[in-house]
C-alpha positions in Angstrom: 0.0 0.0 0.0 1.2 3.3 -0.7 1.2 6.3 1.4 0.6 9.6 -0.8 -0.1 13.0 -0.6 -2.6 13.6 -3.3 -5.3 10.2 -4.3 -6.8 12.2 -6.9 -4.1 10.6 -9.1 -4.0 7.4 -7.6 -8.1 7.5 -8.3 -7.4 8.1 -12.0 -4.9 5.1 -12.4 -8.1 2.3 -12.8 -12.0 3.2 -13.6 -12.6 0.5 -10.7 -10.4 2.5 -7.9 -13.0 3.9 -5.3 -12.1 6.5 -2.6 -13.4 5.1 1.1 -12.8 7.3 4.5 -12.1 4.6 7.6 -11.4 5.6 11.1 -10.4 9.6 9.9 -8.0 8.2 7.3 -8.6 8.3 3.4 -8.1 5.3 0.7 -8.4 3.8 -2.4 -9.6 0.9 -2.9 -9.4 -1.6 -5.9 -10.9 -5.1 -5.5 -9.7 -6.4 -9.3 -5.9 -5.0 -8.8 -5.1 -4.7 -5.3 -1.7 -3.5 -6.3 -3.1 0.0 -6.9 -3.9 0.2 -2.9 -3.3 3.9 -1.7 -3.7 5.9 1.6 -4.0 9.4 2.7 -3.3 10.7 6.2 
């Protein structure tokens, strides 16, 4: 998982990313490549 500053481009890498808020902290999420797993925060 990567830790960046910005997930608006980590968003636009896959049309099935998604963009979830958990416990005050930001991610994306992508359930058919799980490689493109991103957090904010």
């Amino acid at each position: 998982m990567k830790v960046r500053c910005s997930l608006r481009s980590a968003k636009n890498r896959d049309k099935d990313c998604k963009v979830v808020r958990r416990k005050g902290k930001v991610y994306v999420i992508n359930k058919k490549k799980p490689k493109l797993k991103a957090r904010q925060g």
